[in-house]
N, C-alpha and C positions, 0 to 999 in steps of 0.2 A: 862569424863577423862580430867584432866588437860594437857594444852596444852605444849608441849617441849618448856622451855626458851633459844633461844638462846644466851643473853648476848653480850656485847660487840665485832665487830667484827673487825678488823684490817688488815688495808691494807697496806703493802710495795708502796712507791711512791719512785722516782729516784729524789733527791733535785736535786734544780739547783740555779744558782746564776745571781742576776740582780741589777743593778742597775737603779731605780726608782725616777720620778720624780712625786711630790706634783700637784694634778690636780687640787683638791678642796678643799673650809676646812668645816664642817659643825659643829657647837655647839652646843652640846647637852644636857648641863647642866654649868652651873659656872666650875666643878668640870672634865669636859668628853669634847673631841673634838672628831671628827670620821674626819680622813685625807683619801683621795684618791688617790689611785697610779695609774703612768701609764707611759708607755715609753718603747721605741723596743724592752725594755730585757724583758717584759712581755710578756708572752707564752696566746696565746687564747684558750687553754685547757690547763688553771691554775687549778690542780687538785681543783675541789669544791663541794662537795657531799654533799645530805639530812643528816641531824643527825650527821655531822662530826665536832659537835658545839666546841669542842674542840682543833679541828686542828691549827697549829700554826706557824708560822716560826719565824727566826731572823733575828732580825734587826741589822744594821752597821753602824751607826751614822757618819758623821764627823769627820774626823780627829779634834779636837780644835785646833792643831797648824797649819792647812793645810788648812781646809776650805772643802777638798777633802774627798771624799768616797775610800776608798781603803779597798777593798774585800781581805780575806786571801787566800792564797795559798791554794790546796789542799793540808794537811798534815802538813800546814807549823802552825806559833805560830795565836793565835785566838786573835783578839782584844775584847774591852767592846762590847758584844750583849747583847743582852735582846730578850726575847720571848711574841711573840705577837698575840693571837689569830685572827682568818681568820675571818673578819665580814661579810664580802660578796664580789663575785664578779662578773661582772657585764661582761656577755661574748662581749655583745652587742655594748660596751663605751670601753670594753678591759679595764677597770678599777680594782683596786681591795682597798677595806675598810680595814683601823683599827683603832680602837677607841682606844685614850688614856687618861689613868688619869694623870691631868698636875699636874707636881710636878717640886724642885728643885733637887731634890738627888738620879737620875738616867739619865742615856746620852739619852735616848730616852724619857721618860718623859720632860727633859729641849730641844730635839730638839723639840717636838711638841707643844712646850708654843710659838715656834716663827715662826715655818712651815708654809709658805705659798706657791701657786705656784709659781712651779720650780724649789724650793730647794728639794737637791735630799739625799737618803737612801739606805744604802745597805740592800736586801731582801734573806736571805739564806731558802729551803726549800720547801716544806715541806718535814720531810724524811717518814713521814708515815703518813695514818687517821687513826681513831676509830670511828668506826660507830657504833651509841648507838640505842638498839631498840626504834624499836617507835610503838608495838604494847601493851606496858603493861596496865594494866587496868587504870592507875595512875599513875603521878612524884609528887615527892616535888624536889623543885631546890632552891638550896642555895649560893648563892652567895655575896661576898664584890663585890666594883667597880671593881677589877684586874679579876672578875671573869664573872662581868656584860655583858660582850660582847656575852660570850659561853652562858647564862644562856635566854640573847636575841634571838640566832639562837634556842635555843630546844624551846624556846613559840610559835617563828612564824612557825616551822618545823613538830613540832607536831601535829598529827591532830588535828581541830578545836574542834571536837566532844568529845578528851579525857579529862578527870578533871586534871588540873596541879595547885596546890597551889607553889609559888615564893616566897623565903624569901631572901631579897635586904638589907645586913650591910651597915650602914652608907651614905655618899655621898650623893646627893640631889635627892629630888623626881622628878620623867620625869614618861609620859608616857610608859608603856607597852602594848605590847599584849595581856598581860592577868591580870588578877588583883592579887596586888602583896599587901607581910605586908613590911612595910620598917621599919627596925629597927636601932636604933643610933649605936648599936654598936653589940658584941656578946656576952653582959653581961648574958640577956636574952635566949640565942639564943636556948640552950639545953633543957629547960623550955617548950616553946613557940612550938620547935619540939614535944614535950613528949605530949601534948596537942592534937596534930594532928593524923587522926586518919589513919593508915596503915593497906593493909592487903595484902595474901600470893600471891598476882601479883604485887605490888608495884614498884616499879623504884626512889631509890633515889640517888641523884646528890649533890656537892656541889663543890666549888672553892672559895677556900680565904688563910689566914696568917695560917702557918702548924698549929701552935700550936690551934688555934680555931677551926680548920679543924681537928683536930686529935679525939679531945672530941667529936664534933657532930659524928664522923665516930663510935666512941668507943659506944655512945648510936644507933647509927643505927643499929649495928650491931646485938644487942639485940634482934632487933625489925624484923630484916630482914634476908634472906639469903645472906652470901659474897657477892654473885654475883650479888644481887641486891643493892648494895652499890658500888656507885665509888665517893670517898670523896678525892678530893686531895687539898695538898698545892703547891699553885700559888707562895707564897713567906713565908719569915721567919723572926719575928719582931728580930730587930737587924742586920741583913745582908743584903749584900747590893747584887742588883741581882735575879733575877728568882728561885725558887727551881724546882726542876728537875719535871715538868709533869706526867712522866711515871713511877714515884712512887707516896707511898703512904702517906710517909712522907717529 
């Protein structure tokens, strides 16, 4: 008898708000830095759970005319955030990771081109996890850079023992956990999936640009039950800004 799937499960968390100073910076590619936070506003039971490879909060850059981190009111108007997945945290250092892809055409991208210690971020969150199983027979994980962080916590999280194939859009080659195709782009990408061989305990994942993400979901879905497909878009070419996580598009 086939075993009950239970699918993605979801926890309510109470956000909270801090503001965070830069402890270390680490390099991870031309393309990727992983910064570390840390400072009295950080809580030592910083929600951080197995398979919650997704979880995320927002970040609150610098005022540019101020210099200053000024957190919003609750209720009140929201400045430029961006959403940043959880890389790790570190109970121990009371630290917490997040990787980013340096760019010039986002306020958290361009603060982390020059982030060193001391300079400080505003952290909102987290308002919730998603705890993704980790007992299916198999993942395929699909991820660009913006998606590379989450796509890292489910290699190292999952058990050693399960088969996990990793498909990495673009940005430069680094070390994984597990052996990964890196591809230039997502011209490929549906192709390359279609090849790959699925079957009725699967688990497939993805994070990247909606509209790439929408196509690979659109042949998953063929291929899988809903519920073993969770494809989302991270962001949306042309727009500037985060697309919303907790959908599909």
């Amino acid at each position: 008898m086939a075993k009950l799937f239970q699918g993605i499960r979801r926890e309510p968390r109470t956000p909270r708000r801090r503001v965070l100073r830069v402890t270390r910076v680490e390099e991870l590619s031309p393309t990727m830095r992983r910064i570390w936070l840390g400072g009295d506003d950080l809580e030592a039971d910083f929600p951080f759970g197995e398979l919650g490879a997704t979880d995320h909060v927002k970040l609150v850059p610098p005022d540019p005319a101020t210099g200053r981190v000024e957190l919003p009111p609750p209720g009140g108007p929201r400045p430029d955030m961006r959403d940043y997945t959880i890389r790790r945290f570190d109970a121990a250092t009371k630290e917490l990771a997040l990787d980013f892809v340096l760019h010039e055409h986002g306020p958290a991208g361009r603060w982390a081109i020059t982030a060193a210690p001391g300079a400080e971020i505003g952290v909102l969150g987290p308002r919730g996890s998603q705890i993704y199983p980790g007992d299916c027979s198999d993942y395929l994980l699909v991820a660009d850079e913006t998606g590379l962080p989450a796509l890292e916590r489910f290699v190292e999280e999952l058990p050693a023992t399960t088969p996990v194939r990793a498909i990495v859009l673009g940005g430069a080659e680094r070390p994984l956990h597990r052996e990964a195709t890196w591809l230039p782009d997502a011209s490929t990408l549906v192709a390359t999936v279609a090849g790959l061989p699925l079957g009725p305990e699967s688990f497939a994942w993805g994070a990247g640009e909606t509209g790439e993400m929408r196509e690979l979901r659109t042949h998953l879905r063929t291929r899988l039950p809903a519920e073993r497909v969770s494809v989302r878009g991270y962001w949306k070419q042309g727009h500037a800004g985060s697309a919303p996580r907790e959908e599909e598009d």
